[in-house]
C-alpha positions in Angstrom: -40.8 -12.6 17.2 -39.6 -10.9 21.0 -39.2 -7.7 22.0 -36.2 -7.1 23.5 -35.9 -3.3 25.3 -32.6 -1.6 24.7 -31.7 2.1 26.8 -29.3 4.1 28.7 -29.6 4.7 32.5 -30.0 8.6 32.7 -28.3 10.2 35.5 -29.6 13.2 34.9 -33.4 12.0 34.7 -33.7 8.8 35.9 -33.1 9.9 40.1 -34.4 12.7 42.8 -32.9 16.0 42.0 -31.8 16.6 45.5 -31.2 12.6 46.4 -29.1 11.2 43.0 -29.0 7.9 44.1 -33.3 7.8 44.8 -34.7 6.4 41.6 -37.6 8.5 40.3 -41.2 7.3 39.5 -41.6 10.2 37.2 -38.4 9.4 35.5 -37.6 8.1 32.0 -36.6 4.5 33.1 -39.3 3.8 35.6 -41.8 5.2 33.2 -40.8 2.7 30.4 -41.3 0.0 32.7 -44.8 1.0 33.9 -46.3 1.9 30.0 -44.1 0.3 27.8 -42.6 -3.0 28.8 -46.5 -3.8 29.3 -47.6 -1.6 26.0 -44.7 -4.0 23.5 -44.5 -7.3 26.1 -41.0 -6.9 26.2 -38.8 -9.8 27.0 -36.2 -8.5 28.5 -34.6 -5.3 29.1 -31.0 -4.2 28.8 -30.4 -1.1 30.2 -27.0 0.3 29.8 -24.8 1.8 32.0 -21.8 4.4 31.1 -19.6 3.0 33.8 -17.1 -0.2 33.6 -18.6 -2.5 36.6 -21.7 -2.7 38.8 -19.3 -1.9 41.9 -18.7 1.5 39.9 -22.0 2.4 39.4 -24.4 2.8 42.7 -26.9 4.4 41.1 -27.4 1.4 38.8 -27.7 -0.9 41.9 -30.2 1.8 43.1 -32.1 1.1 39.9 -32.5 -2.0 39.5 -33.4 -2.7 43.2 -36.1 -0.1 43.0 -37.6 -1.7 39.8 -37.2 -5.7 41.3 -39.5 -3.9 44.1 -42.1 -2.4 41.6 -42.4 -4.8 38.6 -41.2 -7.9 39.9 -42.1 -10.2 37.0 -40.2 -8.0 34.3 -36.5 -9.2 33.5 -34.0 -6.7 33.2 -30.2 -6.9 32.5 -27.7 -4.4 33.1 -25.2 -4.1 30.5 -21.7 -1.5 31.5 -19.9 0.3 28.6 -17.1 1.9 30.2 -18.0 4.9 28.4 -15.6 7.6 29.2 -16.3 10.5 27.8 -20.0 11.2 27.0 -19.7 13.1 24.0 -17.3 10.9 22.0 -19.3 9.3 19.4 -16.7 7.5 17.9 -16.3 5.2 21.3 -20.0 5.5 22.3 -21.2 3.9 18.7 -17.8 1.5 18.7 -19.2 -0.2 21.8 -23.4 -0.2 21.7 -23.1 -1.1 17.9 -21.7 -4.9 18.3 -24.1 -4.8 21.3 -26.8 -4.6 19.0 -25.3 -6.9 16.8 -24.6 -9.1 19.1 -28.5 -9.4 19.7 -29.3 -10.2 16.6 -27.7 -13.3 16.7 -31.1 -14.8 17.5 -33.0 -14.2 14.6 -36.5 -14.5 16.2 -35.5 -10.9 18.0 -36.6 -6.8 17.4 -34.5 -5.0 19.3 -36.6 -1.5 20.7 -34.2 1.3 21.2 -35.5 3.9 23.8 -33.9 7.1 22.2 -34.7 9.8 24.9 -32.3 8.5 27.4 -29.0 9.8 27.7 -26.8 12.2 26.4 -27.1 13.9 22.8 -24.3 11.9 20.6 -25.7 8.8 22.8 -28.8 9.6 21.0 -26.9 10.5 17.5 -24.8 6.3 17.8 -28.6 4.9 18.1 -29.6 6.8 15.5 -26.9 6.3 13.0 -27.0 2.5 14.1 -30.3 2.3 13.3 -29.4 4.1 9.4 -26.7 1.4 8.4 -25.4 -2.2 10.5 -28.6 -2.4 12.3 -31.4 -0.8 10.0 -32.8 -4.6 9.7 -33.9 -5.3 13.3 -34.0 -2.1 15.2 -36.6 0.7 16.0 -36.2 3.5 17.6 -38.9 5.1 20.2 -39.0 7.8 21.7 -41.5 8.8 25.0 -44.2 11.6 25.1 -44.1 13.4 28.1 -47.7 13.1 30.4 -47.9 17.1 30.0 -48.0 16.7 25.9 -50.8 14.2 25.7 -54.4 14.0 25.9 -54.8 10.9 28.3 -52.4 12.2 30.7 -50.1 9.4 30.6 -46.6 9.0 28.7 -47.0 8.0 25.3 -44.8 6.0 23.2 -44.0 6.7 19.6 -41.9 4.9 16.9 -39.4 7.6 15.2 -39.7 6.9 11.6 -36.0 6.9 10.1 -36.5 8.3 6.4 -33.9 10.0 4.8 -35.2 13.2 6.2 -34.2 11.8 9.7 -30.8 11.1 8.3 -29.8 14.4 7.2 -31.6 15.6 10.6 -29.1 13.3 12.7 -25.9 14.7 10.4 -27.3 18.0 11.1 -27.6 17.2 14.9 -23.8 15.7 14.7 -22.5 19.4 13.0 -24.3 21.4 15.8 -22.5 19.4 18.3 -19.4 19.5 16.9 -18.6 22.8 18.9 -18.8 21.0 22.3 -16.9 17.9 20.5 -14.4 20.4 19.4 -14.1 22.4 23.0 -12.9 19.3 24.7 -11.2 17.1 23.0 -8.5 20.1 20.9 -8.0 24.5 20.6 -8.7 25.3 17.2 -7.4 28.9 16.0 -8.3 31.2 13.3 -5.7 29.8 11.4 -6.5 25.9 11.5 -10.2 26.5 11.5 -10.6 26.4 7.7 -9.0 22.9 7.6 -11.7 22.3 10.1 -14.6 23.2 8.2 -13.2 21.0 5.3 -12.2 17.8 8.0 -16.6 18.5 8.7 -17.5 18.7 5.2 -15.1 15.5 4.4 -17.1 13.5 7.4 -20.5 14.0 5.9 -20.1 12.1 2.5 -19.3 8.2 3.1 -15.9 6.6 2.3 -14.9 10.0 0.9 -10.8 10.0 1.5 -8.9 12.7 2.9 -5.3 13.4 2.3 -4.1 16.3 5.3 -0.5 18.0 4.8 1.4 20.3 7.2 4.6 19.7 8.9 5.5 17.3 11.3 3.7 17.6 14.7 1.2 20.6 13.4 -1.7 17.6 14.3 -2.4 15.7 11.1 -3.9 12.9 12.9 -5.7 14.9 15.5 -7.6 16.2 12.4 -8.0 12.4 11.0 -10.0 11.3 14.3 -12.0 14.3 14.5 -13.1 13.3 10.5 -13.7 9.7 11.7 -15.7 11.1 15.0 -17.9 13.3 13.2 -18.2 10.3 10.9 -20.1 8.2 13.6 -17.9 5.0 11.9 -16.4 1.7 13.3 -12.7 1.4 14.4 -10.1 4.1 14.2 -6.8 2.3 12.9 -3.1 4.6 12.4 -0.4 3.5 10.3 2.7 4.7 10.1 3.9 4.5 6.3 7.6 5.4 7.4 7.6 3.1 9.8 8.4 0.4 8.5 10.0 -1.6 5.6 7.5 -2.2 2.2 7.1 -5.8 2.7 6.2 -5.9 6.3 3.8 -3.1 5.6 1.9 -4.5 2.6 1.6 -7.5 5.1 0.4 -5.4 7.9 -2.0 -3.5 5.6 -3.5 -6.1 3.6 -2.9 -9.1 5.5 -1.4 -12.7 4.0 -2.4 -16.4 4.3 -0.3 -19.2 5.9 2.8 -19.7 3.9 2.8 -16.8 1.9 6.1 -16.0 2.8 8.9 -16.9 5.9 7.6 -16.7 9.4 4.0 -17.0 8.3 2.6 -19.7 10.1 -1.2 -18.7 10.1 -3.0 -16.4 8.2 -3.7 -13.0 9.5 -6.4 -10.2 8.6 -5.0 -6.7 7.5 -5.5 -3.4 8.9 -7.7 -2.7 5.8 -10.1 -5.6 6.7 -9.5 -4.7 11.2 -10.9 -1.4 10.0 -13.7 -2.3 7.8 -16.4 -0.1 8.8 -14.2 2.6 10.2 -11.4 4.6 9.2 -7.5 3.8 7.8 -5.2 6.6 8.5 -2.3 6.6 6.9 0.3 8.6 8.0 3.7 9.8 6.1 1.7 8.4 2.6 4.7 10.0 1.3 7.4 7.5 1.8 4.9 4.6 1.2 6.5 2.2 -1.8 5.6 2.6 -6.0 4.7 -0.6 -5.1 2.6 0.3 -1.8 1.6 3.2 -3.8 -0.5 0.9 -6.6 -2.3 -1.2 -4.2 -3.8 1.3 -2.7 -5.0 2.7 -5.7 -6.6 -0.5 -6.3 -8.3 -0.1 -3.1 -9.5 3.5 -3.0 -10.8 2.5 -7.4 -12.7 -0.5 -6.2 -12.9 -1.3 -2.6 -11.0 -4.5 -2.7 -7.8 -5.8 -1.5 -6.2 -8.9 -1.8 -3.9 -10.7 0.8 -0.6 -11.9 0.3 -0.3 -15.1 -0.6 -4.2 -15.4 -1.8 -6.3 -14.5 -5.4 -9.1 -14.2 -4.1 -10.5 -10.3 -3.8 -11.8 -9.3 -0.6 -14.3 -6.4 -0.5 -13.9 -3.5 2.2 -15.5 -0.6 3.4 -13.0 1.5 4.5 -12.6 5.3 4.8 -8.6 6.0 4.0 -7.7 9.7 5.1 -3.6 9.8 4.6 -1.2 12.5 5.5 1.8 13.7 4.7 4.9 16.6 5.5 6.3 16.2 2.3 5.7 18.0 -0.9 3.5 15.2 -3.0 3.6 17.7 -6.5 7.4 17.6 -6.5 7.9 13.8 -5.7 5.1 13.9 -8.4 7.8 15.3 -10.9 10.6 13.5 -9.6 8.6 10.3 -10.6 8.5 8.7 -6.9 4.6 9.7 -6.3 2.1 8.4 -8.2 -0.1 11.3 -9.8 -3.4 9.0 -10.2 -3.1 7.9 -6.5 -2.4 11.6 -5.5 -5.4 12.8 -7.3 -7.8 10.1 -5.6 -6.5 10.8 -2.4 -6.9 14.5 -2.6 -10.4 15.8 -4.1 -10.8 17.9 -0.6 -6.7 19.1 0.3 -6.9 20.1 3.9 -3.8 21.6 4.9 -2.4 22.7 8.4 -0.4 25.4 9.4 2.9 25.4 11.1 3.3 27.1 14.5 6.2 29.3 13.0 3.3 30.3 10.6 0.7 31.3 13.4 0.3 34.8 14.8 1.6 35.4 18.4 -2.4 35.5 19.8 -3.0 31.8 18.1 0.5 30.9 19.7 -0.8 32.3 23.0 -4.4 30.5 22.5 -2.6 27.1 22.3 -0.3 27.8 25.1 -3.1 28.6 27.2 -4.7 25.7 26.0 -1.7 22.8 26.3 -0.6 24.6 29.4 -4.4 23.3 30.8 -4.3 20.2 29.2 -0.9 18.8 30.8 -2.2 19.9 34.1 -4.9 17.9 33.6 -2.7 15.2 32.7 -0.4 15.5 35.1 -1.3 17.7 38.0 -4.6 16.5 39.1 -6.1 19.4 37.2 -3.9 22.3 39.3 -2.2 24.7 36.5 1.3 25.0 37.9 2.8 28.7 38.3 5.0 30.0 35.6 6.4 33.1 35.4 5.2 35.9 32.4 8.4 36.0 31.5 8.8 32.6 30.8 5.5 32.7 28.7 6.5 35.2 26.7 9.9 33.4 25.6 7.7 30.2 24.7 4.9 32.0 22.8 8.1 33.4 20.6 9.9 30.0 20.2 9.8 28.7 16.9 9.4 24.6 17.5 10.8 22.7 14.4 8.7 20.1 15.8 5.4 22.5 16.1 2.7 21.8 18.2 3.9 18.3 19.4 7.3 19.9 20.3 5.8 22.5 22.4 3.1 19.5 23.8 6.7 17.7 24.7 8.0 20.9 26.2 5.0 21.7 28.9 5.1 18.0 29.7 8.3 18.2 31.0 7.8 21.1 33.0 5.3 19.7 34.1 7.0 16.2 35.5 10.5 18.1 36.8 9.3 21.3 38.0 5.3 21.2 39.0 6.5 21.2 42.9 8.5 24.7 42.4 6.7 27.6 43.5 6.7 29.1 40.2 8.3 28.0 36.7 10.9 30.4 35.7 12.7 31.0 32.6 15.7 29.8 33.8 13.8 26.0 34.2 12.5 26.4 30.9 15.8 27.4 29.1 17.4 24.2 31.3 14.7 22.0 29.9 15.5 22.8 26.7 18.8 22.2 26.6 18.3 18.8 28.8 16.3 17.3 26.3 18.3 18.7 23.4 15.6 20.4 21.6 16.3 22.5 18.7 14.6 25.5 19.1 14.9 29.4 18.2 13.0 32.7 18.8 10.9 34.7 16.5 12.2 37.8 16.3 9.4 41.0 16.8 11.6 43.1 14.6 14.7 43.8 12.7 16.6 45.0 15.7 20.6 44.4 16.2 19.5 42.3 19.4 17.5 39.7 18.4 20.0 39.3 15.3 22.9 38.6 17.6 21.3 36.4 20.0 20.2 34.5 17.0 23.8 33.9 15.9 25.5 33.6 19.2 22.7 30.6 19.9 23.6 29.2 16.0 26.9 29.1 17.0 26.8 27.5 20.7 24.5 25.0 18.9 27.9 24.1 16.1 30.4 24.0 18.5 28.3 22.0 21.3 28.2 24.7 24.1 31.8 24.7 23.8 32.4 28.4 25.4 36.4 28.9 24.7 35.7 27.9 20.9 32.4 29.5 20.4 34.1 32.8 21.8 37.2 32.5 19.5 34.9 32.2 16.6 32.8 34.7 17.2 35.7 37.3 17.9 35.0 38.5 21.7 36.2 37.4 24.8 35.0 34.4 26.8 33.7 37.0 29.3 32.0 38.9 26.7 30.4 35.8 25.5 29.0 35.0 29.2 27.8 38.4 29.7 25.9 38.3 26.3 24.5 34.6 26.9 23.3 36.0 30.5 21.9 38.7 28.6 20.0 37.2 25.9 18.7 33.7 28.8 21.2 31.6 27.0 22.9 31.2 30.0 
């Protein structure tokens, strides 16, 4: 049986604090080379690398030079993940995971995971790789610092997974999730009960979801941050609305050669491209009584079948569907199936709409999108816009919610980032360039707001036709650009 030796470079650890590209003796990497490749006679060593290339990553080259000079006889193989973000466990245990599977295609191999290096939800992928695909032929160490033990050296100690350890790494994944949280989305008072429920969902196995709200008020957002916090396999959306039944029976189960026009080779489904992972299926609503029965069948028994074939294919698959609609009434109106409804929702989590959130929680994600798209778009510089102009988005009501108002910044963003400041003016012309359908939320009952309200409903019927939208209203065409000036209509 070899040892093989499987770890992360640590940038942190692993080099001089004031010269990062000087590889340490004291540090984690060099230290595993000089006690425990010896300690385990390791055949090789793989030692991982966040970046894409060996060109990206001089510190890597700095590495492996250093330890050619030192341990010449030891054989070492650098291995680059293209790891973007650090702390998205989702992608960091998608790509070691068939690494380590990969390595098991010799059976004559153990693969020795060195667990201190790295960042924490680098750890927590090991860790839940070790628990489930690769519990057969992995072990996890971990390194006793010099300072610790009685012979003054580094020891190396085997981390015994029990179940104990397994509710440990869950617990480690929940007390992360607030960093996960702070960069990847801006939760508010108001969504962070659907939150608590998206965590609680991601702790039992296979447990399905279903997530309503309105269109755009992030129902998938929530599904990924289930399936991150669930440390599975391969996210996979689906669009139930998207397409006709047929085509999306084919997509979602898959179908053998022949089993209907245009198939000329058999194709896997999205159920069995997901095994492992998560199925989101979005707009579950408008899915088929057809649709609607076979995925009862899978969510009862964890089969599907392709088209075409008889044969029952077994999957493990999380499904976490959402929906805008109301499921109860379509329930009633006998175009919803009440046992599928019922399987798919044993945890409801349910999102607000932004015309449903306080103006501070409107504020909160303005703030927060207004950062993002600069990000995105402006090399991280927040462009200048006016107060005024804030405050008249903060009261908007977006039909479209969140996304709308994501859509909104973004253009700002592309057509007016150069301006010295963003005005109201440039927002109100963005709006009505890209035809959205918005309205304001009033702060009172006052005569004001109720007439620009109605002077806007009725530009918006007789298409910014000024001569007709003043005869309907009763005033003069003058009166009516006065009042539009008035109210930023204009």
């Amino acid at each position: 049986m070899k040892n093989v030796l499987v770890s992360w470079l640590d940038y942190r650890f692993d080099f001089e604090q004031d010269r990062p590209h000087v590889p340490a003796i004291n540090g984690m990497t060099w230290r595993l080379h000089r006690y425990y490749v010896p300690q385990y006679e390791c055949e090789r060593h793989y030692l991982l690398s966040i970046k894409a290339s060996q060109p990206e990553d001089t510190q890597m080259t700095a590495m492996l030079h250093r330890l050619s000079k030192d341990f010449p006889s030891h054989r070492i193989t650098p291995v680059f993940m293209n790891i973007t973000d650090p702390i998205d466990l989702a992608r960091i245990k998608g790509e070691v995971e068939p690494f380590l599977l990969s390595l098991r295609e010799d059976g004559q191999v153990r693969v020795n995971i060195f667990y201190n290096a790295g960042y924490q939800m680098m750890q927590l992928a090991w860790t839940l790789c070790c628990l489930t695909s690769c519990s057969g032929f992995t072990r996890l160490f971990h390194m006793r610092k010099p300072e610790f033990t009685e012979s003054g050296k580094p020891e190396i100690l085997e981390i015994d997974l029990t179940k104990q350890q397994s509710t440990q790494a869950y617990g480690l994944l929940i007390n992360s999730k607030s960093e996960s949280r702070s960069t990847n989305t801006c939760i508010t008072a108001s969504m962070e009960a659907a939150y608590r429920r998206a965590e609680q969902v991601a702790s039992l196995p296979n447990f399905p979801a279903l997530i309503t709200g309105p269109s755009g008020s992030g129902k998938e957002q929530i599904a990924r941050y289930i399936h991150q916090l669930s440390g599975r396999g391969q996210f996979i959306a689906i669009n139930c609305a998207a397409m006709p039944d047929e085509l999306l029976r084919a997509e979602l189960f898959g179908y053998k050669k022949g089993a209907f026009t245009g198939a000329v080779e058999s194709r896997i489904g999205y159920f069995e491209a997901a095994n492992g992972g998560t199925l989101f299926l979005d707009e579950i609503g408008d899915a088929s009584l057809l649709l609607q029965q076979s995925l009862l069948r899978v969510l009862q028994d964890g089969v599907i079948i392709p088209l075409g074939d008889t044969r029952p294919r077994k999957v493990n698959v999380r499904i976490v569907a959402a929906t805008h609609r109301n499921l109860l009434q379509m329930i009633a109106q006998g175009t919803f199936r009440d046992d599928l409804y019922y399987r798919l929702n044993p945890a409801p989590i349910k999102l607000p709409a932004w015309a449903d959130l306080p103006e501070s929680e409107r504020q909160q994600l303005f703030n927060f999108l207004w950062q993002q798209q600069a990000r995105k778009l402006n090399h991280g510089r927040p462009a200048q816009i006016s107060t005024e102009a804030v405050d008249f988005i903060v009261r908007c009501n977006f039909p479209g919610n969140i996304r709308q108002l994501q859509n909104l910044l973004a253009g700002l963003y592309v057509f007016y980032r150069h301006e010295p400041r963003i005005t109201l003016n440039m927002v109100l012309h963005e709006i009505e360039s890209s035809e959205l359908s918005i309205t304001t939320s009033p702060t009172g009952w006052s005569i004001e707001e109720v007439e620009r309200a109605h002077i806007q409903k009725a530009l918006r019927h007789f298409r910014n036709n000024l001569s007709h939208t003043a005869k309907a209203l009763g005033i003069s065409l003058n009166t009516l650009k006065a009042k539009m000036r008035k109210f930023y209509l204009a």
